[in-house]
C-alpha positions, -999 to 999 in steps of 0.1 A, spaced: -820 -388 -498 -794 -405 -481 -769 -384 -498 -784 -355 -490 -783 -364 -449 -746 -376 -456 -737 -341 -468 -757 -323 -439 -736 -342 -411 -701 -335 -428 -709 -298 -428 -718 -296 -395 -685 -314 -383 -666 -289 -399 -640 -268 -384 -651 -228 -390 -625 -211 -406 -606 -185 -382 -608 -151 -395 -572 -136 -405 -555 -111 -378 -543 -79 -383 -506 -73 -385 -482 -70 -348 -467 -40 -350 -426 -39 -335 -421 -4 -325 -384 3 -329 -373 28 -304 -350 59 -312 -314 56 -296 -296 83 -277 -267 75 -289 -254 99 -320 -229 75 -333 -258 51 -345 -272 79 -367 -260 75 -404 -266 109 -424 -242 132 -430 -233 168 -404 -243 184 -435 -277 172 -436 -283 196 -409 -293 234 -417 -272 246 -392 -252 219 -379 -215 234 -373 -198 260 -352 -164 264 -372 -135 276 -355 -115 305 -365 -115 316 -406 -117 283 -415 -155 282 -431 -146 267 -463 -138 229 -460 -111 218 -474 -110 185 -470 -137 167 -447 -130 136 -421 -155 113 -407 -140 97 -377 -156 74 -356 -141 69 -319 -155 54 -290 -185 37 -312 -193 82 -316 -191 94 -351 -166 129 -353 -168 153 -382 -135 173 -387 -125 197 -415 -90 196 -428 -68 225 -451 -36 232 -464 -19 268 -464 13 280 -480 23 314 -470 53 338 -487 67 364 -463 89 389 -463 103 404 -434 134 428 -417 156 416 -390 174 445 -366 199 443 -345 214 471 -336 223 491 -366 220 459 -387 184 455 -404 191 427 -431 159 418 -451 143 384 -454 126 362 -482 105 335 -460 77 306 -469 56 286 -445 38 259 -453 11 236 -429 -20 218 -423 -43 225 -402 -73 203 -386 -104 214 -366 -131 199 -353 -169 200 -370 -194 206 -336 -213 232 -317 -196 247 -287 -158 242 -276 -144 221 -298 -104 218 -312 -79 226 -338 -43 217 -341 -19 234 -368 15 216 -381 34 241 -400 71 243 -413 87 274 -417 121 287 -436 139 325 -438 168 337 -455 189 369 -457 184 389 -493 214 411 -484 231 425 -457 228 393 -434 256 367 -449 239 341 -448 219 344 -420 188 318 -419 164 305 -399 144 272 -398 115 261 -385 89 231 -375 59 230 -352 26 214 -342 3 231 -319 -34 223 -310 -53 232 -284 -92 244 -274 -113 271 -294 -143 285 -284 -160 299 -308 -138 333 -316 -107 325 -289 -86 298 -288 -53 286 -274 -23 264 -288 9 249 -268 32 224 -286 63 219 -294 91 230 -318 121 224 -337 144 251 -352 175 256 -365 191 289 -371 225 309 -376 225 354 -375 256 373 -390 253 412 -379 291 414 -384 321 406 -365 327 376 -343 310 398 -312 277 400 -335 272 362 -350 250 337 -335 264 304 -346 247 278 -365 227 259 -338 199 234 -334 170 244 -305 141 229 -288 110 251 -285 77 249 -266 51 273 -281 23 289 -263 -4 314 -284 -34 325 -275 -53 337 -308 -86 358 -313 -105 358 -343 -135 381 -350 -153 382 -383 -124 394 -408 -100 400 -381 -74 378 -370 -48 385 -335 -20 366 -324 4 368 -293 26 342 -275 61 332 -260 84 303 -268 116 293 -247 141 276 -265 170 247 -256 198 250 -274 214 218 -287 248 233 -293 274 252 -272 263 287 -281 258 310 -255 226 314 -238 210 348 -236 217 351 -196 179 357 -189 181 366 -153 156 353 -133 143 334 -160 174 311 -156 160 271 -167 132 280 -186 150 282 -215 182 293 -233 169 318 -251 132 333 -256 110 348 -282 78 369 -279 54 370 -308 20 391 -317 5 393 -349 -25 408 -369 -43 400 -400 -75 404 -423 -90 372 -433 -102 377 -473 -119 348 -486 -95 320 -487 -64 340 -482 -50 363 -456 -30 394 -452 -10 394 -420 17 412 -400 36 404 -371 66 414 -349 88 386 -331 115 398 -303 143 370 -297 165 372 -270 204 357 -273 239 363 -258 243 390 -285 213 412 -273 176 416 -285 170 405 -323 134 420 -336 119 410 -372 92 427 -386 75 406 -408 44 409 -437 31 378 -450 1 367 -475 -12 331 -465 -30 309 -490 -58 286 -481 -53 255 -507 -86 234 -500 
C-alpha cells in the first residue's frame, strides 16, 4: 500500500510533456537584381534579340560587370575578294583577303557590336605593284536591323597608274571610319566615309573646303545576301588623292568560321 501511494504522488509531480511544434517557415524573397540569377540566356525560349546576320553563335561569353551577368556572342570571318581599281584609263585588277572578329551583345532591345578586321590587296596585273593595307576596329549601337560603327584605322598603301604624274607613293595613313549599316532578313547595306592623315610627305588630295578633316577621303557603300554562314557581297569605294579620284569595284565572299 505504501508503495502504491508513493507511486501516485511522483506522478502527479511530474512535468507534462510539451507537445512538439510545427516547423518555422523562412521565406526567402526573390531579388531584382538579374546578376544573382544563375541559369543560362539559353534557358529562355526566347531570350535574345541578335544583332545583324549573326544568329549562329560562334563562340559564347558570359561576362559579369558591375555584380550584372552579360551574355555576348563572338565569330570569326575570313573573306577572299576580288576587285578592279580605275583611274583614269588604268583599271588594274585586285586579289584581296580580310580577315576579323566580331563581338555582339546577347539582349533584347539596343544593344552593341564591335568588328576588328584586317584587310590586304594586291595588283594581279596592270598595277606594278600597287597594294593596299588595312587594320580597323569599329563598334557602335544596333538596334535590332540598323546599326552604326565609328573607330579608327590604320593603312598603308602605294598606287602605280603609270608615270611619275600617276603614282601615289608608298605611305602610312591614319583613318577614322564612320558606317551606318542596315540589315533585313537576307539582305545586308553598307555606306560610310573615312578621312585619312597621311604620315608621309605625299601630297594631300587638296579637298577644298574640306581642308583639316583629313588628307585624303574615301566613301564606301556596299550590298550583300546573307546565306547561312556565309555571305555574297559587293561594294564600290571612291578615294580621293593629289592624283584625282581612284574608284574600286570590288566582289567578295565572306566566311563565318564559328
Amino acid at each position: 500500500m505504501i508503495l502504491l501511494l508513493a507511486t501516485l504522488a511522483l506522478a502527479q509531480d511530474a512535468e507534462p510533456e510539451e507537445e512538439p511544434s510545427e516547423p518555422e517557415v523562412i521565406e526567402i524573397p526573390e531579388s531584382d537584381d538579374p546578376g544573382e540569377e544563375l541559369g543560362s540566356a539559353l534557358d529562355d525560349p526566347d531570350p535574345i534579340d541578335f544583332a545583324g546576320d549573326e544568329a549562329s553563335i560562334g563562340d559564347l561569353l558570359d561576362i559579369w560587370k558591375d555584380g550584372k551577368r552579360e551574355m555576348w556572342g563572338a565569330s570569326n570571318f575570313f573573306k577572299p575578294t576580288l576587285s578592279m581599281v580605275i583611274a583614269d584609263d588604268k583599271h588594274p585588277t585586285q586579289l584581296g583577303i580580310s580577315l576579323g572578329r566580331r563581338w555582339w551583345q546577347l539582349r533584347k532591345g539596343p544593344s552593341i557590336s564591335a568588328t576588328v578586321q584586317g584587310t590586304a590587296d594586291f595588283a594581279l596585273g596592270g598595277g606594278k605593284g600597287s597594294y593596299a593595307l588595312g587594320l580597323t576596329a569599329l563598334a557602335g549601337p544596333w538596334f535590332h536591323v540598323v546599326g552604326l560603327q565609328i573607330g579608327p584605322g590604320i593603312a598603308a598603301d602605294r598606287w602605280d597608274f603609270g608615270g611619275p604624274q600617276r603614282t601615289l607613293t608608298t605611305s602610312g595613313g591614319v583613318d577614322a571610319w564612320a558606317l551606318l549599316i542596315l540589315d533585313i532578313k537576307i539582305l545586308h547595306l553598307f555606306g560610310g566615309a573615312a578621312p585619312r592623315w597621311l604620315l608621309s610627305d605625299r601630297p594631300d588630295a587638296g579637298l577644298r573646303p574640306f581642308e583639316g578633316l583629313g588628307d585624303e577621303l574615301a566613301v564606301r557603300g556596299g550590298v550583300g545576301a546573307t546565306l547561312g554562314a556565309f555571305r555574297l557581297s559587293f561594294d564600290y569605294t571612291r578615294r580621293w588623292n593629289h592624283i584625282g579620284p581612284i574608284d574600286r569595284y570590288g566582289l567578295g565572299v565572306r566566311f563565318r568560321l564559328l
